[in-house]
KENU-344736 format. One line per 5 residues: their letters; for each residue y, x, z of C-alpha. Coordinates in Angstrom, 1 decimal, padded with zeros to 4 digits. Layout:
BEGIN
A) Y X Z ~ ...
***
This chain:
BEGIN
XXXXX) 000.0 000.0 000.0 ~ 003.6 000.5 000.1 ~ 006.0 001.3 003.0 ~ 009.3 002.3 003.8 ~ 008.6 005.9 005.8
XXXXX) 011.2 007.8 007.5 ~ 010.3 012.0 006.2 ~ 013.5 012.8 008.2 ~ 015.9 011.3 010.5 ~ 019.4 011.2 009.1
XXXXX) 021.1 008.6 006.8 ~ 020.6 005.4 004.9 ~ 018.8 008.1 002.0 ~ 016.5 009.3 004.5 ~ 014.4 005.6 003.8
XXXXX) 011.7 006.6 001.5 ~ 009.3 003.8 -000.1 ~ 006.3 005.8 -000.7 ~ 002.3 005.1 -000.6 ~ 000.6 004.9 002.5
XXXXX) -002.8 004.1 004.4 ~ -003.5 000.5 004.4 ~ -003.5 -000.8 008.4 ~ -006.8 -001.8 009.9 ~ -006.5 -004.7 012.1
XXXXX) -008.4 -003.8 015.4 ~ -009.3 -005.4 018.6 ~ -007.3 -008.5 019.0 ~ -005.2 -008.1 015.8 ~ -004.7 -009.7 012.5
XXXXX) -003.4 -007.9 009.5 ~ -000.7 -009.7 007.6 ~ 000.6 -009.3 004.0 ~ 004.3 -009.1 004.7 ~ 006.4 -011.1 002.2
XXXXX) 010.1 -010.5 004.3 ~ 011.2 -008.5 006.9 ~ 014.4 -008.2 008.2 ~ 016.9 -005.5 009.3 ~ 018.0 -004.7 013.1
XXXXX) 019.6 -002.1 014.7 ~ 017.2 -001.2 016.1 ~ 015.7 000.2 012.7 ~ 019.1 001.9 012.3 ~ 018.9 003.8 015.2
XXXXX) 015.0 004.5 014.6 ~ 015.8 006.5 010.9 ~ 018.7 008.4 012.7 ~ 016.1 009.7 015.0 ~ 017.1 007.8 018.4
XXXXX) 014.8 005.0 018.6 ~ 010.9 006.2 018.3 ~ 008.5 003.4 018.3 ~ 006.8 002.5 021.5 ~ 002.6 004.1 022.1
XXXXX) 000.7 002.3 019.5 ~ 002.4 001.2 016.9 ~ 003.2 001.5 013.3 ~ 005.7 004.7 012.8 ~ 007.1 002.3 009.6
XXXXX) 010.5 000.6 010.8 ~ 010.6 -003.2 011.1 ~ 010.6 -005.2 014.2 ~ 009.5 -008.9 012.7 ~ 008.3 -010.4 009.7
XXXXX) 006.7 -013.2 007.6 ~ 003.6 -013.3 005.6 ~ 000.0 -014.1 004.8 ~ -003.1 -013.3 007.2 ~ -005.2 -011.2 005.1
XXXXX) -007.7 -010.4 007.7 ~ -009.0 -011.3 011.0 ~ -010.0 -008.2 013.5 ~ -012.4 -008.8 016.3 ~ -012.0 -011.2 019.0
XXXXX) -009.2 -013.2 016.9 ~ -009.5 -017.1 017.5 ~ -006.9 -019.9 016.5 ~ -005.7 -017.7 013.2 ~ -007.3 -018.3 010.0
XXXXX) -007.0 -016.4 006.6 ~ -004.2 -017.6 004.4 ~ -002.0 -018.8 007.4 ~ 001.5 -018.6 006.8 ~ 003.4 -016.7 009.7
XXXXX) 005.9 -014.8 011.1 ~ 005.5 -011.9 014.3 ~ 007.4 -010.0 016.5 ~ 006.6 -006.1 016.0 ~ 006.7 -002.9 017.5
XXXXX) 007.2 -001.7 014.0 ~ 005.6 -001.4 010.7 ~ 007.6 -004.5 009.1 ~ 008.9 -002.8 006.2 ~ 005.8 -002.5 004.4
XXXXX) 004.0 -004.7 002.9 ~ 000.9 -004.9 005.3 ~ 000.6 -004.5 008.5 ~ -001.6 -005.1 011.8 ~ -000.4 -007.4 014.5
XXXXX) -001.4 -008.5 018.0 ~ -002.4 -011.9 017.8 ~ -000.5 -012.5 020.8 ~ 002.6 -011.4 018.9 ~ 002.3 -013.9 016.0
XXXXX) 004.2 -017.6 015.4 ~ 003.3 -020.1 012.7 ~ 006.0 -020.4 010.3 ~ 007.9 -023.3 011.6 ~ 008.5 -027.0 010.4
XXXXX) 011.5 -026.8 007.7 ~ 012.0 -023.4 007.7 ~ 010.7 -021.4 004.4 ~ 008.5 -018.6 004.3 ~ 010.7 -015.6 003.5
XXXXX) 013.6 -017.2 006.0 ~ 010.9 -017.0 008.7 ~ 011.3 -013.3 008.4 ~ 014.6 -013.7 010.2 ~ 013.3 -015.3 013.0
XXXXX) 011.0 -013.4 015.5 ~ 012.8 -010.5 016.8 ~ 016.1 -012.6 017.3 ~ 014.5 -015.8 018.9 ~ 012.9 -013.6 021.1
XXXXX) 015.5 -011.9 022.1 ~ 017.7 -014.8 022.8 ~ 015.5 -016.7 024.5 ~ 013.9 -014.1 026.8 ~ 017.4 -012.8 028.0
XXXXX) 019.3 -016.0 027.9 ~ 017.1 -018.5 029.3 ~ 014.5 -016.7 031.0 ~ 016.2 -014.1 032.5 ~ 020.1 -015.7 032.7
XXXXX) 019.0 -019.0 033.5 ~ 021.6 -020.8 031.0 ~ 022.3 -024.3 031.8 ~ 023.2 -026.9 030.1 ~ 027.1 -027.6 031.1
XXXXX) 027.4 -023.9 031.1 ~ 029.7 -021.4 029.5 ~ 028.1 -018.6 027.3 ~ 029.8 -015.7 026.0 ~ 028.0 -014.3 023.0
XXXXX) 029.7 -010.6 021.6 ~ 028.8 -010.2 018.3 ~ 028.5 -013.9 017.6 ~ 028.5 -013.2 013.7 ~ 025.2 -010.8 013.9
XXXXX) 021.7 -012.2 013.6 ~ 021.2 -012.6 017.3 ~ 024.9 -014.1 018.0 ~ 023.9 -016.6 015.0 ~ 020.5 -017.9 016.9
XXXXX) 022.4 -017.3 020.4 ~ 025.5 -020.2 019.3 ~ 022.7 -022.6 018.2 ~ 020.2 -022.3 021.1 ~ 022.7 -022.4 023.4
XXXXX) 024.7 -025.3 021.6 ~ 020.6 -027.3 022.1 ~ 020.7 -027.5 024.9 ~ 023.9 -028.3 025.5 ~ 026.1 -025.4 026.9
XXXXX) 029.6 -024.5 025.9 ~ 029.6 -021.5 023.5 ~ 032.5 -018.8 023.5 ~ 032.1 -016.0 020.9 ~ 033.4 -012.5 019.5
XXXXX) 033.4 -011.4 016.1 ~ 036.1 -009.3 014.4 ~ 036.9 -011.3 011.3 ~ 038.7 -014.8 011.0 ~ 035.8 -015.4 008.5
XXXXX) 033.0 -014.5 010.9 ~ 034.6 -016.8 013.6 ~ 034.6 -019.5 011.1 ~ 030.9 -019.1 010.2 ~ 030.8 -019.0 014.2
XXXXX) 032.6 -022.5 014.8 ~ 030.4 -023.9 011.7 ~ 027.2 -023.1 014.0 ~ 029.2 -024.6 016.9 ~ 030.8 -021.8 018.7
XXXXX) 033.4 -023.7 020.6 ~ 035.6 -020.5 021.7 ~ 036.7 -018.1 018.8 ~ 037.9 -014.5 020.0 ~ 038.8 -011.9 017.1
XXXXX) 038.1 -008.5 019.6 ~ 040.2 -006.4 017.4 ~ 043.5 -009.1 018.2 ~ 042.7 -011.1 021.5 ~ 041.4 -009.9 025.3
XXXXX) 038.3 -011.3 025.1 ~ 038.7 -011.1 029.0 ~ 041.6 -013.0 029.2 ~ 040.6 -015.9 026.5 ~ 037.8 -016.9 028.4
XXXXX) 039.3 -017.1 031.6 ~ 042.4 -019.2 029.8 ~ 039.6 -021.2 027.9 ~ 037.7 -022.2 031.6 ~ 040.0 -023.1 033.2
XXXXX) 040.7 -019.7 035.0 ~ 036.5 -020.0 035.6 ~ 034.9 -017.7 033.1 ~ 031.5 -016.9 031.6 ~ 028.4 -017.9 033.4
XXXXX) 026.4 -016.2 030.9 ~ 027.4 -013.4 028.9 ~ 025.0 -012.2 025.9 ~ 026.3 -008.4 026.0 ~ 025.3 -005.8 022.8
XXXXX) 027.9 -003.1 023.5 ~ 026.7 -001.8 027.0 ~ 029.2 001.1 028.0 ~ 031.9 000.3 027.0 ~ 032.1 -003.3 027.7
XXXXX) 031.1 -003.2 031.2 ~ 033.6 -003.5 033.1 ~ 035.3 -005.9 031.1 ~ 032.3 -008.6 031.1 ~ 032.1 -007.9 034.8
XXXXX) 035.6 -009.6 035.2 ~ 034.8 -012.1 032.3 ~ 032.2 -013.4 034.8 ~ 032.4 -016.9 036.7 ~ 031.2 -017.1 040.5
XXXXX) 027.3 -016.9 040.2 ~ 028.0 -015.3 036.2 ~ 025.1 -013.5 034.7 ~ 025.7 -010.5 032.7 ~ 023.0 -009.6 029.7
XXXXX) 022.9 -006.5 028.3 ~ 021.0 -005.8 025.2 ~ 022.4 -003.3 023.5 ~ 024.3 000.1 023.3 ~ 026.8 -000.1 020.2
XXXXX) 029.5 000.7 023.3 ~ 027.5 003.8 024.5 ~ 025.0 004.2 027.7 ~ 026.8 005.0 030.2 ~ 029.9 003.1 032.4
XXXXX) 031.9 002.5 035.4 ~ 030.2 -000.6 037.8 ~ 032.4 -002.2 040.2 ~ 030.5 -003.8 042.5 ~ 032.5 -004.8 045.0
XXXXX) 033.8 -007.3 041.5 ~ 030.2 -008.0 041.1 ~ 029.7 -008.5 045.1 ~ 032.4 -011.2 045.3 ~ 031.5 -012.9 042.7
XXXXX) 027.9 -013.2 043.8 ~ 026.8 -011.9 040.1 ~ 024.2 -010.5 038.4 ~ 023.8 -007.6 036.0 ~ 020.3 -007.2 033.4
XXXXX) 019.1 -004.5 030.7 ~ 016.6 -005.4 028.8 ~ 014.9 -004.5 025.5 ~ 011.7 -006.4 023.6 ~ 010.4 -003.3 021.4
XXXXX) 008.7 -001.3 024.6 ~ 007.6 -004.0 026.6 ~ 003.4 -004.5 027.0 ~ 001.9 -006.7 024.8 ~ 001.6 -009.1 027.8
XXXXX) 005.2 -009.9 027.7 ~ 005.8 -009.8 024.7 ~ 002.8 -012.3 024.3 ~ 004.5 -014.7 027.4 ~ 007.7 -014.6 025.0
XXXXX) 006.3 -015.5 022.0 ~ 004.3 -018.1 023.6 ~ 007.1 -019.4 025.5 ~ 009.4 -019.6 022.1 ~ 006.7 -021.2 020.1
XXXXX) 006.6 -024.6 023.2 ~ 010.4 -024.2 023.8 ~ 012.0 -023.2 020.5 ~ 009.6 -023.8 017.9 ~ 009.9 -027.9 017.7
XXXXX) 013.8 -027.7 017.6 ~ 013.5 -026.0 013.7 ~ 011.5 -028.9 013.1 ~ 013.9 -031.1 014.9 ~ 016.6 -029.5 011.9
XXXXX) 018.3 -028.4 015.1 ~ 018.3 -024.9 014.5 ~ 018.1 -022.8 011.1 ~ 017.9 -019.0 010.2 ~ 020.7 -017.1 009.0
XXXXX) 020.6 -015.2 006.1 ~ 023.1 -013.1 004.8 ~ 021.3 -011.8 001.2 ~ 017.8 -010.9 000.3 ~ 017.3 -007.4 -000.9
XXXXX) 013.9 -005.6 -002.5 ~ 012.6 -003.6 000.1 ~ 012.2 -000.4 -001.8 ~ 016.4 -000.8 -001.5 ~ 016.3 -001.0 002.5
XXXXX) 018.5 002.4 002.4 ~ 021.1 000.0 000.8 ~ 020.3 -002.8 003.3 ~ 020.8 -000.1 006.0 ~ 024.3 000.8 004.7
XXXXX) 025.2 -002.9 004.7 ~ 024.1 -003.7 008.5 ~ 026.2 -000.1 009.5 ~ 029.1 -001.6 007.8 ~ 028.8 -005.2 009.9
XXXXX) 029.9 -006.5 005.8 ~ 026.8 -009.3 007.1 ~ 026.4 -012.3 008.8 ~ 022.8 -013.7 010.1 ~ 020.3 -011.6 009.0
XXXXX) 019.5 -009.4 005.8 ~ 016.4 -009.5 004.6 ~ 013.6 -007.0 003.0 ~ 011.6 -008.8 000.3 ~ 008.4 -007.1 -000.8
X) 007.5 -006.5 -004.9
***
C-alpha cells in the first residue's frame, strides 16, 4: 500500500507518499481501507519532529479516519467486513490501510457521508471527553471556545449549543466569527481587536466563563484564569501558546476553580475505548437527529498532504481539511 511517511522531521516537503508494508490486524483489531482522513495539529507537530506516536502504533501520521473493514483480527465481535466506519487513532491515518483497536472504531453515523465521517473521531472525542466529561458543561452554562473556527471549536459551538449552553467564541477573522454565529456561537471575539477577558465578563453580566475549551496553553493562562466564573472550569488542550506559564492560585483559590490538561493520542486503549463508547450513546444519535454536522473546509488527494499541512499552519481553514485516498 500507500502511506504518507515522515524520512525526516522538518517542513510541509518533508511528507513523502511512498510504498509501505500492508498493516496486519492483530489481537482485538480490524484493519480498515481508509477512504479520508483528516488533518490536526497534532500531525503538524509530529512531521516537525515534536509529537512521536504513542508505544504501539503506526509511525504514519493521522489521528482519525473513515473507511471499509477489510479484515477482521482475532477475538473481533460486533464488526463485519464491508462496514462503513470511522476511528480514533494513534496514527497511521494517512495511508490508505490501517489496523485499528476495535474499541477505537464508530459506525459512520446517520446523515453523515462516508468521507465527511473522516472529520469526526479525533474532534468529537476531544470535545466530549474534555467538555463534558471532565468540565461537567451544563446546560444554562457559558462556554468559551478559543479557536472556535478550527475543527474542534466547529464540533465544540454545536455540542455545546445541544445541549443547551450559551456559546462565547474566539477566532481572528470577521469571517470565521461569522461561520462561528452560523453554528450558533452566541459571543463573537476577534483576539487580534477585543480582550477576550473583558468581552466575556461584559457579555455575563460581570460573571464569566464556566467552561473554557483552552488550545493555546502558556500563553493564555492567566488570562482564562480571570475569564473564569465562581466554580469556572479551565480545559486545556493544546500548546499553540507554548508549555510553560504563570498560575495564580490565589485567582483560582477564590474563585473555587479548576484547571485540566489533557490529550487523547497517549491515553490506553481503555480510555480511549470508554470515550469512544461514551460518544457513540451520547453524540452519535444527535448526527442522526441533523443536530450536528461535520465541517469541512476542502478535500485534498492525500499524496498532496504536504500542501494540506501548509494550509492548516496558515489557519486559511475552517472545520476540517481532509485527505482523500486515490
Amino acid at each position: 500500500m500507500h502511506a504518507i511517511t515522515i524520512p525526516e522531521p522538518g517542513g510541509p516537503e518533508a511528507l513523502v507518499w511512498d510504498e509501505v508494508p500492508d498493516p496486519v490486524p492483530g489481537e482485538g483489531e480490524v484493519l480498515v481501507e481508509v477512504v479520508a482522513s483528516a488533518v490536526n495539529r497534532a500531525d503538524i507537530m509530529q512531521r516537525q519532529g515534536f509529537y512521536d506516536p504513542p508505544p504501539g502504533a503506526p509511525r504514519h501520521p493521522g489521528l482519525e479516519c473513515s473507511g471499509r473493514i477489510a479484515a477482521l483480527g482475532p477475538g473481533v465481535t460486533g464488526w463485519s467486513v464491508g462496514d462503513e466506519v470511522c476511528a480514533l487513532l494513534g496514527g497511521g491515518g494517512y495511508a490508505q490501510k490501517v489496523a485499528v483497536p476495535a474499541g477505537q472504531l464508530l459506525p459512520v453515523p446517520d446523515g453523515v457521508g462516508l468521507k465527511e465521517a473522516a472529520a469526526l473521531p479525533e474532534v468529537v472525542c476531544t470535545v466530549w471527553s474534555n467538555v463534558f466529561m471532565v468540565a461537567h458543561l451544563r446546560p444554562g452554562e457559558t462556554l468559551l471556545v478559543h479557536g472556535g473556527s478550527s475543527g474542534i471549536g466547529t464540533m465544540a459551538i454545536q455540542l455545546a449549543k445541544a445541549v443547551g449552553a450559551k456559546v462565547a467564541v474566539t477566532a481572528g477573522t470577521g469571517q470565521k466569527l461569522e461561520r462561528c454565529a452560523e453554528l450558533g456561537a452566541d459571543i463573537l471575539i476577534n483576539y487580534r481587536e477585543q480582550d477576550f477577558v473583558a468581552e466575556i465578563k461584559r457579555a455575563t453580566d460581570g460573571a464569566g466563563a464556566d467552561v473554557i475549551l483552552d488550545n493555546m496553553g502558556a500563553k493564555y493562562l492567566d488570562r482564562n484564569v480571570q475569564a473564569l466564573a465562581v466554580n469556572g472550569r479551565l480545559a486545556i488542550i493544546g500548546l499553540q501558546g507554548g508549555t510553560k506559564g504563570e498560575l495564580n492560585i490565589g485567582a483560582l483559590l477564590a474563585k473555587r476553580a479548576a484547571v485540566s490538561a489533557t490529550s487523547l493520542r497517549a491515553r490506553p486503549l481503555e480510555e480511549k475505548t470508554a470515550i469512544v463508547s461514551a460518544v457513540r450513546e451520547h453524540v452519535w444519535p444527535l448526527f442522526a437527529a441533523g443536530r450536528l454536522r461535520p465541517v469541512v473546509d476542502r478535500e485534498m488527494p492525500m499524496s498532496e498532504a504536504s500542501a494540506a499541512h501548509r494550509v492548516v499552519e496558515e489557519s486559511g481553514h475552517i472545520g476540517k481539511v481532509l485527505l482523500v485516498t486515490p
